[in-house]
C-alpha positions in Angstrom: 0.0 0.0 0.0 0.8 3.8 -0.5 2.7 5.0 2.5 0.2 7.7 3.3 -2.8 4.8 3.1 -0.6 3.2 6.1 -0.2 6.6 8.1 -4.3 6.3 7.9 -3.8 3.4 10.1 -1.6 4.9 12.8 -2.4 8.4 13.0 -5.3 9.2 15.7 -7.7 11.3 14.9 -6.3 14.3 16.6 -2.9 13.7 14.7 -4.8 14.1 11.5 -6.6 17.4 13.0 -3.1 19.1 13.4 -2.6 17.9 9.6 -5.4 19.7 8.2 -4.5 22.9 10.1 -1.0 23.2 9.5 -0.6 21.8 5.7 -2.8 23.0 2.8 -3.2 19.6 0.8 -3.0 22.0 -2.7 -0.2 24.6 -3.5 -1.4 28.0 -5.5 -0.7 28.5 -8.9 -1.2 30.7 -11.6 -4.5 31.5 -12.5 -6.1 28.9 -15.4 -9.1 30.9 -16.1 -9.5 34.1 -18.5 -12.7 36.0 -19.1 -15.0 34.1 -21.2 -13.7 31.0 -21.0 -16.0 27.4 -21.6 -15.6 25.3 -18.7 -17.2 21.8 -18.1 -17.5 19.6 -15.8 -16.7 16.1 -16.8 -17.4 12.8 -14.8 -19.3 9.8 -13.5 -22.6 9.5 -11.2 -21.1 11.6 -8.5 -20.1 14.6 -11.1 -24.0 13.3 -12.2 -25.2 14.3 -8.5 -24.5 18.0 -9.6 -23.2 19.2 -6.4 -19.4 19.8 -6.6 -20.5 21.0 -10.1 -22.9 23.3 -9.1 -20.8 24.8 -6.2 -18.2 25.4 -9.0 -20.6 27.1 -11.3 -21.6 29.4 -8.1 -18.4 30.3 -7.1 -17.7 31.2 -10.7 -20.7 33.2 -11.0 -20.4 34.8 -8.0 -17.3 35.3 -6.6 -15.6 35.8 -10.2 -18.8 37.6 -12.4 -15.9 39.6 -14.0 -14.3 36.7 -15.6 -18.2 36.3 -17.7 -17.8 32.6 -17.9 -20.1 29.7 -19.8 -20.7 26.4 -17.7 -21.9 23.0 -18.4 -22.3 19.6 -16.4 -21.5 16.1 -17.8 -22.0 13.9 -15.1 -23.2 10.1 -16.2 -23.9 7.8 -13.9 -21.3 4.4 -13.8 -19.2 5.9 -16.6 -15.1 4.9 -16.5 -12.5 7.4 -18.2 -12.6 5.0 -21.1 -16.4 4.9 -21.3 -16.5 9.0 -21.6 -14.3 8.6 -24.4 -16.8 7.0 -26.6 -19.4 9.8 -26.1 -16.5 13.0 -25.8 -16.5 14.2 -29.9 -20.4 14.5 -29.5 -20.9 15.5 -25.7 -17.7 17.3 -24.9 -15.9 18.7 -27.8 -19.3 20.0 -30.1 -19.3 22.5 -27.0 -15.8 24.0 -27.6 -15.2 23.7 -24.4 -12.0 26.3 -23.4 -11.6 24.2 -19.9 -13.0 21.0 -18.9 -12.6 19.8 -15.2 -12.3 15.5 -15.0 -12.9 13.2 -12.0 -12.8 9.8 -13.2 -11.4 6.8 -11.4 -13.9 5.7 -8.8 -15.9 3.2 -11.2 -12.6 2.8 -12.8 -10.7 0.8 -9.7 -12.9 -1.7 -9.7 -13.6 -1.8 -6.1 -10.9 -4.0 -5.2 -7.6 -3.6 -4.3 -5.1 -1.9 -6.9 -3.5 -4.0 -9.3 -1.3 -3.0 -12.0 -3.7 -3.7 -15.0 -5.9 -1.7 -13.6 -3.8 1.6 -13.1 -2.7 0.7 -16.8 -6.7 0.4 -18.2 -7.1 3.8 -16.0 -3.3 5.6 -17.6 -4.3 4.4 -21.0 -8.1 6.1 -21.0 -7.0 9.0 -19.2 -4.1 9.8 -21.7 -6.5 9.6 -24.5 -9.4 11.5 -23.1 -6.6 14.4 -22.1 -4.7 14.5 -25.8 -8.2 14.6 -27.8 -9.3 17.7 -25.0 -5.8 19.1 -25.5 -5.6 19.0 -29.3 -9.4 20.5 -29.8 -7.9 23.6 -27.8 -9.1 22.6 -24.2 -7.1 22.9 -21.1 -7.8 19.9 -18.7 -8.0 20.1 -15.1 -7.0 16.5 -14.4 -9.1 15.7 -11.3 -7.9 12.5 -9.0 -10.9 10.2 -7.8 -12.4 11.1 -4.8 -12.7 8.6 -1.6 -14.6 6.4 0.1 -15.6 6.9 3.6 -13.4 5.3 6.3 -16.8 4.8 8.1 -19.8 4.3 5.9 -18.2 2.2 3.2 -18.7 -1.7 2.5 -16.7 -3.4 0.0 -17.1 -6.9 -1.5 -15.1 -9.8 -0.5 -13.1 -8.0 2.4 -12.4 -4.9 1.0 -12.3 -2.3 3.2 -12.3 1.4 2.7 -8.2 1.3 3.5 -7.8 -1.1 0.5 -9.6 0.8 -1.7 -8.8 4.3 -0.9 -5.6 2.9 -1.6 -6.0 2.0 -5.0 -7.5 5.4 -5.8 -4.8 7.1 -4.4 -2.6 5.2 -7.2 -5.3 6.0 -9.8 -4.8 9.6 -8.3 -0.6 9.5 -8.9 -1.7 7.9 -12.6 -3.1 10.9 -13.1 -1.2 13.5 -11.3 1.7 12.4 -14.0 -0.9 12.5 -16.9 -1.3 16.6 -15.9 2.4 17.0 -15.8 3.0 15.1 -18.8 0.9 17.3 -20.6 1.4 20.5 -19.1 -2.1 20.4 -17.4 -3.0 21.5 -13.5 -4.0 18.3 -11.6 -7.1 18.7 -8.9 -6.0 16.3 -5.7 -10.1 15.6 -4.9 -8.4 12.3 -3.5 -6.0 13.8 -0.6 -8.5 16.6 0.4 -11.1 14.1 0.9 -8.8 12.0 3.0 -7.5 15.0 4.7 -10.7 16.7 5.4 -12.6 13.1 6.3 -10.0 12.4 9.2 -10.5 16.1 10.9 -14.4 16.1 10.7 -14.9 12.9 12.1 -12.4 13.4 15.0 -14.4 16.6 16.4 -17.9 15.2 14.8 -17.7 11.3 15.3 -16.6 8.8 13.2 -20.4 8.5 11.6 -20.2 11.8 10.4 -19.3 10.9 6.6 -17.7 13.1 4.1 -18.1 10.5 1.6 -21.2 9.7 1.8 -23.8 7.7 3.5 -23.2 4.6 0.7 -19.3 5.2 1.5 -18.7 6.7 -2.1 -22.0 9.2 -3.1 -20.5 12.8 -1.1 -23.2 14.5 0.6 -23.2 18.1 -0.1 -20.5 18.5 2.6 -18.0 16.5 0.7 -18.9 18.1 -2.4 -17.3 21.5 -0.8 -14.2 19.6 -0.7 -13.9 18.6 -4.2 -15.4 22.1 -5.6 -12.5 23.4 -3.3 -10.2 20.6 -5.2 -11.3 21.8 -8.0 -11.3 25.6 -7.7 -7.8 25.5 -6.2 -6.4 24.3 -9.4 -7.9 26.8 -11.1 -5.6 29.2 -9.7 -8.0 31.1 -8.2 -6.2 33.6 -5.7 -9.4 33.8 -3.0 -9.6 37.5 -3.0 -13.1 38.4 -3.3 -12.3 42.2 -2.4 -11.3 44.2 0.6 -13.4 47.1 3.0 -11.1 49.1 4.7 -12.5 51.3 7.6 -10.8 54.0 9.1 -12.4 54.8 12.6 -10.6 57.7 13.3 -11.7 59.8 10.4 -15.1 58.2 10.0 -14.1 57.4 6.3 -13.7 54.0 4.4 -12.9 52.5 1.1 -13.5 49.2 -1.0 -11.5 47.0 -3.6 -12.6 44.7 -6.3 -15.9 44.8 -7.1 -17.2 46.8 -3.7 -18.4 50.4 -3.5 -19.0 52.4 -0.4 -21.9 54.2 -0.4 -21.8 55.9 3.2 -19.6 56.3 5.8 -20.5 58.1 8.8 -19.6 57.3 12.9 -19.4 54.0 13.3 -21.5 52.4 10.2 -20.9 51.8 6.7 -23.2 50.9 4.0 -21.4 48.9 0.7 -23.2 47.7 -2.4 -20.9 44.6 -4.4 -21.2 43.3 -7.3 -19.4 40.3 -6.0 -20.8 37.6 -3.4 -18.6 35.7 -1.1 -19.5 31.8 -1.5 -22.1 30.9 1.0 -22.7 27.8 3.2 -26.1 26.5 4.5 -27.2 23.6 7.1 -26.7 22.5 10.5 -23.1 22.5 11.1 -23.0 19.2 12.6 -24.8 16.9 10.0 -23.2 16.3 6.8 -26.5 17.2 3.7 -25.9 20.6 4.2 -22.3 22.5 3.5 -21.8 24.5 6.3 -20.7 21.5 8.7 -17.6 21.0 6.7 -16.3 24.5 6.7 -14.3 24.0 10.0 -12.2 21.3 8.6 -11.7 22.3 4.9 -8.8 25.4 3.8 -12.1 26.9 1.7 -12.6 30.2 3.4 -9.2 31.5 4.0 -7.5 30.3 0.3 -10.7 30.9 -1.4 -13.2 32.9 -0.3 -11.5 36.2 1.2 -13.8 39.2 1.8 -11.6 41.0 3.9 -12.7 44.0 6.9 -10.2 46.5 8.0 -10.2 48.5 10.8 -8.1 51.4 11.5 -7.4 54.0 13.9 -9.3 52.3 16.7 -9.3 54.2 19.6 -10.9 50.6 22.0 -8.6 48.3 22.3 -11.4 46.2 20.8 -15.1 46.3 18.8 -18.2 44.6 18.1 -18.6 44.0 14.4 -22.6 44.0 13.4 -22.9 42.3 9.7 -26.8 41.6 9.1 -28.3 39.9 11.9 -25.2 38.9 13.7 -22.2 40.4 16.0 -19.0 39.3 16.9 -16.2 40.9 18.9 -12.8 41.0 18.3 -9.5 43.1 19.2 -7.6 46.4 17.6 -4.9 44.0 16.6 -7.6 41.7 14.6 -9.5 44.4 12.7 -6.1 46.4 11.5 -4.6 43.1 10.3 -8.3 42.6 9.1 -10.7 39.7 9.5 -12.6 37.4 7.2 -16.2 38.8 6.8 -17.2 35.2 5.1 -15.6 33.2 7.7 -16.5 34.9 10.4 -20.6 35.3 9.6 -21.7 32.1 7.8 -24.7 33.7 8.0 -24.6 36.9 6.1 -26.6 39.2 4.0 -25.2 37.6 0.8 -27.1 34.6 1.6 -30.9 35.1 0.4 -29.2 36.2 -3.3 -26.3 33.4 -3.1 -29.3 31.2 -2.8 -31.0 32.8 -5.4 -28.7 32.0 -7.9 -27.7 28.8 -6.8 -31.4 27.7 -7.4 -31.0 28.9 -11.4 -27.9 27.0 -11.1 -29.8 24.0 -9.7 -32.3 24.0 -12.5 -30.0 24.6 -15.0 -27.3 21.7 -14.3 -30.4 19.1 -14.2 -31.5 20.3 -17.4 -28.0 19.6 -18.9 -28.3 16.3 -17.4 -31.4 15.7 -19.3 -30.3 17.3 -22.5 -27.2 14.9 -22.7 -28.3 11.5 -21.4 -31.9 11.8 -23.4 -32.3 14.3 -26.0 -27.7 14.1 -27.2 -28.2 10.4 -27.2 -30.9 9.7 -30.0 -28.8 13.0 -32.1 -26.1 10.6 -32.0 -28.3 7.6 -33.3 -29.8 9.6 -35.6 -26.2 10.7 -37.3 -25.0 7.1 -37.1 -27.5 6.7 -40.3 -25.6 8.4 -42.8 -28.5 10.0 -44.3 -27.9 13.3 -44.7 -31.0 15.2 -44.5 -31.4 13.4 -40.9 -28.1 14.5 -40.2 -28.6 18.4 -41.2 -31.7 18.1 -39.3 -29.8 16.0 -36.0 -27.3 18.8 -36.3 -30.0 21.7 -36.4 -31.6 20.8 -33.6 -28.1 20.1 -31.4 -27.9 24.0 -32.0 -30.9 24.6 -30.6 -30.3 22.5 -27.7 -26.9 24.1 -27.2 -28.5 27.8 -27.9 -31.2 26.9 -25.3 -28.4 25.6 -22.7 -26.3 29.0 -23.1 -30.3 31.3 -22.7 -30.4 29.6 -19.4 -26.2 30.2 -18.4 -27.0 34.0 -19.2 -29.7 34.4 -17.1 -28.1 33.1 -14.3 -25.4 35.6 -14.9 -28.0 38.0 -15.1 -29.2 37.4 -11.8 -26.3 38.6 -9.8 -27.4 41.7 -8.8 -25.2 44.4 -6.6 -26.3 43.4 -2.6 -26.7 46.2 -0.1 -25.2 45.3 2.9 -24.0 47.8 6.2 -21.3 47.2 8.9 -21.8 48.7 12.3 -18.1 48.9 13.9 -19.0 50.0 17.5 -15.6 50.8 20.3 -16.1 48.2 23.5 
């Protein structure tokens, strides 16, 4: 077994906590995204759950409306790396997709321990599906396969979730080599999960799954983790914009995206055009996202909306953000906090919700277009007959025109939010 599958064994669970905190499982990089790129998101049943997907399409929306990007979903249920390839030229590429975003590798191990064929049936898909993206113009975020959960999941014929989070981890190296051989970012879903699994269930239990209840289906908790994956290897820098508040003169200012509208004692009013990413659920059960906040780096490397206080005459203040308050010392405020972090519960979330609802709707209408309506195009071009095939390829237009009506209006619906912050001297 992988040497870090055998740590799993040894480490407590407060060993693992301190690794979460102290290591980031993914290192920055340069930014993979420019403004009106094509990104999809490629994969089996879980990529078919739309969750990581839509939290990806959110953030995107949201937290990065300047970059004016186009999303699509192409999760199928039970499909292997190899098995996309045989519906990629009609699914994938007729999109001219700019980025496209794979996690592949669960179906593909078999569930059973790693062997050597298998890595090699995985490499050998993998490669292919990469160079076709590659030489239509795409860049490919190579995703590794997600886990299974150390709790939840049952494997045939004695294999537990150790063995097989062990042979992901080597489909997950497979293709960590793939992106480098081809100049591509690689997504580790495979380490965060691991990472973020061990910390949650030593402070929530060890039936608190970030895999899911089946062992291998995330809830929407462990879909945070691989949009974070996923996001990180974007290059996405986090910043979402900065408010800076000088108490002394009763003045402020804002960055990227955030205008001040008033400042006057000790209350300012902002309107941005940018949301922070927002979390929802109880924070100790594992269908909603905000539970897994504590144990994932997804605030402070990706969703930065940054207060600064200055010129504090009280050694410390209450901060008032919509319906909450929180206090925190002169120090904290001039170094400046994390508005996101520190309220989960913000005035961002009603229009975050908003459009993660169009997003909602939208991804399961992808999911029908491409497993129901894309399937009989393709059986209808496979009969050579050319007026069928005009008319197959007429209506893909529509189908891809009607797919991109539904993309702008969720753009649409980011609308500047309101918001004021009440510094008040304790």
């Amino acid at each position: 077994m992988r040497i870090h599958s055998l740590l799993r064994r040894v480490l407590t669970a407060s060993a693992c906590l301190v690794l979460l905190l102290s290591a980031c499982p993914l290192r920055a990089q340069e930014c993979q995204l420019k403004k009106g790129d094509r990104v999809v998101v490629v994969g089996d049943s879980i990529t078919e759950q739309k969750l990581y997907s839509r939290y990806i399409e959110d953030y995107l929306t949201v937290c990065t409306p300047q970059l004016d990007l186009w999303v699509l979903q192409l999760g199928w249920g039970g499909e292997t790396a190899g098995g996309f390839l045989g519906r990629m030229d009609q699914d994938l590429l007729s999109f001219k997709p700019t980025i496209v975003t794979t996690c592949y590798g669960m179906n593909d191990g078999g569930y059973q321990a790693y062997k050597d064929d298998i890595g090699k049936r995985y490499g050998d898909a993998m490669a292919k599906l990469v160079e076709r993206a590659k030489a239509a113009g795409a860049k490919v975020i190579v995703g590794s396969p997600g886990a299974v959960d150390t709790f939840c999941f049952r494997g045939r014929g004695g294999v537990t979730p150790d063995i097989y989070n062990d042979n992901l981890a080597h489909l997950g190296d497979i293709d960590k080599k793939i992106a480098a051989d081809n100049g591509m970012p690689f997504a580790n879903v495979h380490d965060a999960m691991i990472e973020a699994m061990a910390a949650a269930k030593a402070k929530l239990g060890k039936e608190y799954h970030v895999c899911g209840g089946d062992g291998f289906h995330p809830a929407p908790n462990g879909h945070i983790v691989m949009a974070y994956a996923f996001l990180k290897a974007m290059g996405l820098d986090g910043q979402i914009g900065t408010i800076t508040v000088d108490a002394g003169a009763g003045a402020a200012k804002a960055t990227d995206g955030h205008k001040i509208l008033s400042a006057k004692d000790a209350q300012v009013e902002v309107e941005s055009a940018r949301y922070p990413f927002c979390f929802f659920g109880d924070p100790a059960r594992p269908d909603g996202t905000k539970s897994i906040v504590p144990f994932t780096p997804f605030n402070k490397d990706l969703n930065r909306l940054t207060l600064v206080v200055e010129n504090l005459k009280s050694d410390k203040a209450k901060v008032t953000w919509g319906g909450a308050s929180k206090s925190f010392t002169k120090e904290q405020l001039a170094k400046g906090i994390n508005l996101a972090s520190e309220f989960l519960d913000n005035p961002f979330c009603e229009a975050f919700k908003k459009v993660d609802d169009l997003v909602a709707a939208k991804q399961g209408a992808e999911t029908d277009m491409i497993k129901n309506l894309y399937r009989a195009l393709g059986s209808f071009k496979r009969m050579n007959d050319p007026e069928i095939t005009a008319a197959a390829n007429q209506l893909q237009d529509r189908l891809a025109a009607r797919q991109a009506k539904l993309g702008e209006a969720i753009r649409a619906a980011v609308t500047p939010v309101k918001h004021t912050i009440t510094i008040t001297a304790e």
